[in-house]
C-alpha positions in Angstrom: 0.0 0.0 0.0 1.4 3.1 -1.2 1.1 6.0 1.9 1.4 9.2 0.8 1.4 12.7 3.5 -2.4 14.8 2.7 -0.6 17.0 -0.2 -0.1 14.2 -2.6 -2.3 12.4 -4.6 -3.9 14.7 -6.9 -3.6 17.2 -4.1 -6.5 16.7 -1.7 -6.8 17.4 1.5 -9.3 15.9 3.7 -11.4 17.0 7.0 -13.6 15.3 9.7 -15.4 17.3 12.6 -17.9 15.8 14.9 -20.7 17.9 17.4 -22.0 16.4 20.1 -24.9 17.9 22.3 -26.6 16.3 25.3 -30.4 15.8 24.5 -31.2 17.0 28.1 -28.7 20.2 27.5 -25.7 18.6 29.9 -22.9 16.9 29.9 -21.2 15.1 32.7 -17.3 14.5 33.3 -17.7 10.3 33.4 -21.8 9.7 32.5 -22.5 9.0 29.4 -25.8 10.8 28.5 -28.4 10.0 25.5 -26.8 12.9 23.2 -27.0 14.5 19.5 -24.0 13.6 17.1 -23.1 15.2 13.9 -20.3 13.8 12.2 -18.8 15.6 8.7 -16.1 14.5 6.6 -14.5 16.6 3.4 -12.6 15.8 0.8 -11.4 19.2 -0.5 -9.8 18.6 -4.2 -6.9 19.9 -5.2 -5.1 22.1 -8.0 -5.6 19.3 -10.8 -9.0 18.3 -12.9 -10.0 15.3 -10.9 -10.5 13.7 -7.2 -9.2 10.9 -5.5 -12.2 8.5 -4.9 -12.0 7.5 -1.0 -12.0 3.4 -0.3 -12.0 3.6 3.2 -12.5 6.4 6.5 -11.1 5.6 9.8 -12.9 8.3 11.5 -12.0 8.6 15.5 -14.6 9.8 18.1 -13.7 12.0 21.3 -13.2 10.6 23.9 -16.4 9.8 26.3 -18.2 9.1 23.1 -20.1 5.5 22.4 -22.8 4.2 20.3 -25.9 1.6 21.9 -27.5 -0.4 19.9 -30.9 -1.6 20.7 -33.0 -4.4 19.7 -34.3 -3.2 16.6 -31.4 -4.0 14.1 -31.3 -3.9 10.1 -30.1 -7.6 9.6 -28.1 -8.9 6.7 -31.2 -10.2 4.8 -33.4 -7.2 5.3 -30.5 -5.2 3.5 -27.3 -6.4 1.9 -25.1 -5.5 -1.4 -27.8 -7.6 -3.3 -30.8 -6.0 -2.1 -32.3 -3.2 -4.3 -30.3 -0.4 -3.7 -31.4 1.5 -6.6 -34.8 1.6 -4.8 -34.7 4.1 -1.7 -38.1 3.7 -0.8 -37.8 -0.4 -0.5 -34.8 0.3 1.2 -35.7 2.3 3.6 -39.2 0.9 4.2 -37.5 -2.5 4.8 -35.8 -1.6 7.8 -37.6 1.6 9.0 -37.4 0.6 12.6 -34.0 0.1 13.3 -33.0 4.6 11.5 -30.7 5.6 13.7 -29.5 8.9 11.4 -29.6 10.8 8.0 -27.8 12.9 6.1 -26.3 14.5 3.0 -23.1 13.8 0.7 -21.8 15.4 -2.2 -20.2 13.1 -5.3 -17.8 14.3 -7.7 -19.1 12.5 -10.9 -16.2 10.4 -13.2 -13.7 12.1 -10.8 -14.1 15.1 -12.1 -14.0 18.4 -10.1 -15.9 20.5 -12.3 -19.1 17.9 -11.8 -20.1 17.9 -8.4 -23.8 16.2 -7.9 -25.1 17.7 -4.7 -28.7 15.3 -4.4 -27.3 12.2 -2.9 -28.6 11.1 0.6 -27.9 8.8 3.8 -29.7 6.8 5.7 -28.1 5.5 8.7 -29.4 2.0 10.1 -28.5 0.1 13.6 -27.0 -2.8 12.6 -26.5 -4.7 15.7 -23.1 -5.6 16.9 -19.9 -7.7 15.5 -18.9 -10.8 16.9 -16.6 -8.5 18.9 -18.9 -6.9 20.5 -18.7 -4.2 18.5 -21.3 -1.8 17.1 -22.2 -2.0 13.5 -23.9 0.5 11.0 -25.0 0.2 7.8 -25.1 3.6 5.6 -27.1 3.6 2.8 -26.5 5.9 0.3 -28.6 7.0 -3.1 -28.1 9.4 -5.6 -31.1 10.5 -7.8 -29.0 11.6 -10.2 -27.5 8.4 -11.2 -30.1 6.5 -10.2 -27.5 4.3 -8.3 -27.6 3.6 -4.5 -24.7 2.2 -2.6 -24.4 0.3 1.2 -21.4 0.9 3.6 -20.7 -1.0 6.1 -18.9 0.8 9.8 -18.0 -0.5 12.8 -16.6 1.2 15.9 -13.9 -0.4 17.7 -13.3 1.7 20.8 -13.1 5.1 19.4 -12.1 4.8 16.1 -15.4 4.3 13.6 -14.1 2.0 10.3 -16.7 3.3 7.5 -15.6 0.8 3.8 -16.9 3.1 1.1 -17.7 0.9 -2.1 -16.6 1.8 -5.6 -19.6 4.1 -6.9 -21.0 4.8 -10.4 -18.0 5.9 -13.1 -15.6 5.5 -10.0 -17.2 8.6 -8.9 -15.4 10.6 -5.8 -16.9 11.7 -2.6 -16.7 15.3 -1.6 -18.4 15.7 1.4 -20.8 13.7 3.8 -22.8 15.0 6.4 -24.8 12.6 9.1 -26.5 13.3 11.9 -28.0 10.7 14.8 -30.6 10.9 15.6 -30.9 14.0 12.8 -33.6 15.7 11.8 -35.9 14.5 9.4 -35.3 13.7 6.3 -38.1 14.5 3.7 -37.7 13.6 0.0 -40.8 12.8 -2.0 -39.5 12.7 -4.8 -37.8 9.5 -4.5 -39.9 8.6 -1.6 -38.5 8.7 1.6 -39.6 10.2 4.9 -37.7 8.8 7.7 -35.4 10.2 10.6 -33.3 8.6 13.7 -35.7 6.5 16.1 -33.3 5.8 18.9 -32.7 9.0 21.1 -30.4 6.9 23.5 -28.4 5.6 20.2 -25.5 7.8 20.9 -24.0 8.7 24.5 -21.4 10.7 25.2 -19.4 12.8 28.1 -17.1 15.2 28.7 -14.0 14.1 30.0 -11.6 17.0 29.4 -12.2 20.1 27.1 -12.0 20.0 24.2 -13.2 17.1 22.3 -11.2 15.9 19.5 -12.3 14.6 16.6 -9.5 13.1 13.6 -9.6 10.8 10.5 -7.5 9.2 8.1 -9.1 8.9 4.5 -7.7 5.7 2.6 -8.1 6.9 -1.6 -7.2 5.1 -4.8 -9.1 4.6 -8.2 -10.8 1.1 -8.7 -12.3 -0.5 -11.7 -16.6 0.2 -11.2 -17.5 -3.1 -12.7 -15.2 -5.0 -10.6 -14.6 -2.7 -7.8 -11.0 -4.2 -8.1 -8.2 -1.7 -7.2 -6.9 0.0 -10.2 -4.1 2.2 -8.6 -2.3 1.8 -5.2 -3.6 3.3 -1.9 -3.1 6.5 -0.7 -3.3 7.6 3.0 -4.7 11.5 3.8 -4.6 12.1 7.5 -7.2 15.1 8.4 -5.9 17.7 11.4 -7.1 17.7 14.7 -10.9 19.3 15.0 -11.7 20.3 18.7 -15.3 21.3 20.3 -15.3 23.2 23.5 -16.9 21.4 26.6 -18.4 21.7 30.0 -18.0 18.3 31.8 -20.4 18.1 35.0 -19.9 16.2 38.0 -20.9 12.8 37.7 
């Protein structure tokens, strides 16, 4: 694997930032309260004509921060690579109990920077946990301008939150997503989909020390969109430190 500092490639440079907010307005110093999480990651591109497609985001939390997944999870035959992703509404509708977040992204079409397609959305879904122990997410993502939808897997091993990001349509770039848990609600008829987060208590979090810190390292290389076999080596961005302020309470 070819690792590379955040000014190579074909010169991106990448960002992550989280916000967390207690749903009852307060964080503690060691409980972990039922909070709000918003979670961003950027790929900004660089001088040339096109963007490095990101394979992989190793995105890690602040500290204090954990995810709890209840009973009502999106199992591998409600929703899988083979299910109909091109559908949102089936997709959505199939697990509609077990939203735990939605969001935005932003896709740079064929790689190239001068086509950005803004419409895509995400729909986060509790997917139980590993055979670790671990929480697992599914994101579920679908553009209406391609008509294509795509499933990421994630799973958070102690802080750090593995999301695999699946070759998309043309080998297509991500610019930008933006998720939020539980989030606010995300309306789109025209591809039929209402839906929002239905745990409150999915995410807890604390504040141990101020500030919280929030980092990622973006793993990008082109792959072959039939195959999704890699068709370059891999290169490794790592995003700088992003810090919110906190007020731990006793407790």
């Amino acid at each position: 694997m070819a690792i590379a500092p955040a000014a190579q490639a074909a010169g991106e440079t990448v960002t992550a930032k989280t916000t967390v907010k207690a749903r009852g307005g307060k964080l503690f110093k060691k409980k972990r309260v039922p909070s709000k999480l918003k979670v961003s990651a950027v790929v900004t591109p660089g001088p040339g004509t096109t963007v490095n497609p990101t394979k992989r985001i190793a995105l890690k939390f602040p500290a204090g921060m954990s995810l709890k997944p209840n009973r009502k999870v999106c199992p591998d035959k409600k929703l899988n690579s083979q299910s109909p992703l091109g559908s949102p509404k089936t997709i959505v509708k199939a697990c509609q109990g077990a939203v735990v977040g939605t969001g935005t992204a932003t896709i740079y079409l064929s790689r190239l920077k001068a086509s950005p397609l803004k419409d895509p959305i995400l729909v986060v879904f509790n997917a139980g946990k590993n055979g670790k122990g671990q929480p697992k997410l599914k994101i579920y993502g679908y553009s209406k301008g391609t008509g294509v939808g795509i499933l990421m897997q994630a799973a958070l091993k102690g802080r750090k939150l593995n999301i695999a990001v699946p070759v998309l349509s043309f080998d297509s770039a991500v610019g930008e997503f933006n998720l939020a848990l539980p989030g606010p609600v995300l309306k789109r008829p025209d591809i039929g989909v209402t839906t929002r987060g239905k745990n409150p208590r999915y995410v807890l979090a604390s504040c141990p020390r101020s500030p919280l810190v929030t980092s990622a390292t973006f793993f990008m290389g082109t792959r072959d969109p039939s195959t999704g076999q890699p068709t370059s080596g891999t290169t490794k961005l790592n995003s700088k430190r992003t810090t919110q302020k906190c007020q731990g309470r006793r407790g």
